[in-house]
C-alpha positions in Angstrom: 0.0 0.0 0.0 2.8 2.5 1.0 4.4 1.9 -2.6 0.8 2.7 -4.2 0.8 5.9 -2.8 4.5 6.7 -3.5 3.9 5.7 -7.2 0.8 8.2 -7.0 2.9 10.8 -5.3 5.7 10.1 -8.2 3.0 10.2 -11.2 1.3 13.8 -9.6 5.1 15.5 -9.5 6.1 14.5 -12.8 3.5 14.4 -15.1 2.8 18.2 -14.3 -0.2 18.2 -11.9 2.0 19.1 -9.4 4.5 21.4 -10.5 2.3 24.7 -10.2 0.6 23.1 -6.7 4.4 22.1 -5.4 5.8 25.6 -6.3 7.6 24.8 -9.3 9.7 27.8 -11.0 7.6 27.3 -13.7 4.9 28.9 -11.9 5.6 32.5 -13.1 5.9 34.5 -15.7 8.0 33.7 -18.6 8.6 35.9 -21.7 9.1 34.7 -25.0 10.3 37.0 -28.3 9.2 36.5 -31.6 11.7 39.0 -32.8 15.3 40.2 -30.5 17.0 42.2 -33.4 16.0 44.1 -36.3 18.5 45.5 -39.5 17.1 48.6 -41.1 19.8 48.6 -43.5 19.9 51.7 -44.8 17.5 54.9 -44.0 17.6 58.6 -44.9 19.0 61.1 -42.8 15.8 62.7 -40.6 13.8 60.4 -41.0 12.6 58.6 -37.6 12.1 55.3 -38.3 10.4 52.4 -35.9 10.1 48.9 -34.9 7.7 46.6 -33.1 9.2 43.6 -31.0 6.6 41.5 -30.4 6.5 38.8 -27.2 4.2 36.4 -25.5 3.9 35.6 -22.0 4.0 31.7 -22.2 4.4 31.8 -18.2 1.9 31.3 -15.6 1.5 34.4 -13.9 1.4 37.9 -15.2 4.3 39.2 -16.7 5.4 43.0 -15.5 7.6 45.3 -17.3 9.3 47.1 -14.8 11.6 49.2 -17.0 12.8 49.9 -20.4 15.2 52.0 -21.1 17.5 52.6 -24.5 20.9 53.4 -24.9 20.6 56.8 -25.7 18.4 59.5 -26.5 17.7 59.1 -30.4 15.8 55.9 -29.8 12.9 56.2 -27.9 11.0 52.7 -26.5 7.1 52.3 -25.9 5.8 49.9 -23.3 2.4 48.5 -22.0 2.4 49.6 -17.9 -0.5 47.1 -17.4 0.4 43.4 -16.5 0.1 40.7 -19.5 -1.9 37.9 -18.8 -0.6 34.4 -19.2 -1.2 33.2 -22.5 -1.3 36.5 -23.9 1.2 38.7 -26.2 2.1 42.3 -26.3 4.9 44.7 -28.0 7.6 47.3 -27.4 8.0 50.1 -30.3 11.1 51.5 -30.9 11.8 54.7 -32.6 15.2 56.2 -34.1 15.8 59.2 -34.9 18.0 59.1 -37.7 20.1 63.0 -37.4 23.5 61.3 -37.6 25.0 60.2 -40.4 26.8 56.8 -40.6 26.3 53.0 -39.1 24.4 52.8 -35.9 23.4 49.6 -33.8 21.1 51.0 -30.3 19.8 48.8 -27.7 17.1 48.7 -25.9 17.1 46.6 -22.4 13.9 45.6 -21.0 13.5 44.4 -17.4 10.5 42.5 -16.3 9.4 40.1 -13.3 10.6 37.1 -15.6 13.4 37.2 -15.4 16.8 38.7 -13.2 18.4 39.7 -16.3 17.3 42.6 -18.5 16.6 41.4 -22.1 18.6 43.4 -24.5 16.5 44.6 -27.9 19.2 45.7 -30.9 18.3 48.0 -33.6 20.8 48.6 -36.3 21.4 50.0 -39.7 23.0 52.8 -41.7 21.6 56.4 -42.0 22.6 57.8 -45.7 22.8 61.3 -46.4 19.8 63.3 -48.6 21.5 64.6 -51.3 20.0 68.0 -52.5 20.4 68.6 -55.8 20.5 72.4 -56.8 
């Protein structure tokens, strides 16, 4: 009988039932990116450009972006402040203003309750001079 109940203890733990119920780290939020870097390639001078990152929250709690902050002041990031449901996506925009000419690569770090570590977006590319013609 004792053997019964440790193969039913046994079967609960590791076929999942009792991961969330034994406090499991899987029983939190986890974030998942569709997309971690983007390549403009090549864009004309002053004109802003932008790019979504899309991610999920494949965890089972809600996931909370605490902060996100770029790596300097031409690139501008826009965040959801509510929580994201388990199961459910959301997106960061990033904008660039492009007033320098030249190749550029920015970041982006995101930190949220997933994870310790802030996840690091890259944008890159190559701003090219408008000729004006006279």
């Amino acid at each position: 009988m004792k053997n019964i109940f440790t193969v039913l203890f046994l079967l609960f733990v590791f076929t999942g039932y009792g991961q969330s119920y034994l406090g499991n780290s899987s029983n939190r939020a986890v974030i998942t990116w569709k997309n971690d870097i983007h390549d403009f390639g090549k864009i004309k001078q002053g004109k802003p450009v932008s790019i979504i990152y899309k991610f999920k929250n494949d965890g089972l709690k809600p996931l909370i972006i605490k902060k996100v902050v770029s790596s300097c002041g031409c690139t501008v990031p826009e965040y959801p402040r509510i929580p994201i449901r388990p199961m459910s996506g959301g997106e960061i925009k990033a904008t660039f203003d492009s007033k320098k000419v030249g190749v550029f690569s920015k970041s982006v770090s995101v930190t949220t309750n997933a994870s310790e570590k802030p996840k690091v977006l890259i944008l890159k590319g190559e701003v090219i001079p408008i000729v004006i013609i006279k």
